[in-house]
C-alpha positions, -999 to 999 in steps of 0.1 A, spaced: 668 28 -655 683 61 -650 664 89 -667 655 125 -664 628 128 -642 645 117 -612 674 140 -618 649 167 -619 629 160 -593 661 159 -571 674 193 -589 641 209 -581 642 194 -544 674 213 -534 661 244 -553 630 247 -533 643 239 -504 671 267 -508 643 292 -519 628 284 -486 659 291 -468 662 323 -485 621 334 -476 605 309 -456 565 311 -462 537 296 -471 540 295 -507 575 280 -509 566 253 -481 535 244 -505 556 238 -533 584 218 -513 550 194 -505 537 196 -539 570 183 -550 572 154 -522 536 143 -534 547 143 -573 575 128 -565 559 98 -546 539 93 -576 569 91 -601 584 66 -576 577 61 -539 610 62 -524 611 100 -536 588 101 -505 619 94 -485 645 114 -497 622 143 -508 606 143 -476 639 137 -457 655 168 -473 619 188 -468 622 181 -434 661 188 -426 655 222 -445 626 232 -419 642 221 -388 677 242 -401 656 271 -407 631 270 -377 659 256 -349 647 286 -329 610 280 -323 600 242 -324 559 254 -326 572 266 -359 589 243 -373 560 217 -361 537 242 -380 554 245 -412 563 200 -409 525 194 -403 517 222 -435 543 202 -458 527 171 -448 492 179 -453 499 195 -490 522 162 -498 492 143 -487 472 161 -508 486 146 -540 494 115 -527 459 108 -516 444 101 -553 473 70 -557 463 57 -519 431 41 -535 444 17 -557 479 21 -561 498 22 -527 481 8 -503 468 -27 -523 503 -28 -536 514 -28 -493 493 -60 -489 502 -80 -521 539 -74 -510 527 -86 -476 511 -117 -492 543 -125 -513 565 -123 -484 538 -144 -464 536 -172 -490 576 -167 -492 581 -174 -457 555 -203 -454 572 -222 -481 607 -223 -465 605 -250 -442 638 -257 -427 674 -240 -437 710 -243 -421 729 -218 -407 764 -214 -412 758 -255 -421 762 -257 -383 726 -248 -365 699 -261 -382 661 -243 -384 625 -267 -390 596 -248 -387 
């Protein structure tokens, strides 16, 4: 489903991230994180593309000095963390390892399959 809060977690994404162009600081780099943790809880991809945007917008506005743009990354990640930390308990990371066990159980059960109907595989 399409529906409004991805729009406007994406809308609010390119307006931090231009408001930290415009004054880079503390404040604004906070809110960028705040916004990659939220996100992450709405859906956890928004980790990706939040974070990948986040992280683009530093390194154009710190290309000069690489100590701070490591500096503000490692602040954006530690406020992202922040939020995300509550949903690592029993959302994210027991969610990992029933995926794992689906795909382990997935590939188990497959015993043999052709290729192409030319090369065939028997495990």
């Amino acid at each position: 489903h399409y529906n409004y809060p991805k729009i406007v977690l994406y809308a609010a994404g390119l307006a931090l991230a231009w408001a930290y162009v415009d004054k880079p600081g503390r404040p604004r780099l906070a809110a960028l994180g705040a916004l990659i943790g939220i996100g992450f809880l709405f859906r956890h991809d928004h980790l990706v593309y939040l974070g990948a945007l986040s992280v683009t917008t530093i390194a154009c506005v710190h290309h000069a000095s690489m100590r701070d743009g490591l500096r503000a990354a490692a602040g954006l990640c530690a406020v992202a963390a922040i939020f995300i930390a509550p949903d690592t308990r029993s959302g994210f990371i027991p969610s990992l390892y029933a995926w794992s066990r689906i795909a382990e159980s997935s590939a188990s059960a497959v015993t043999s399959f052709r290729i192409a109907g030319v090369i065939s595989i028997t495990s």
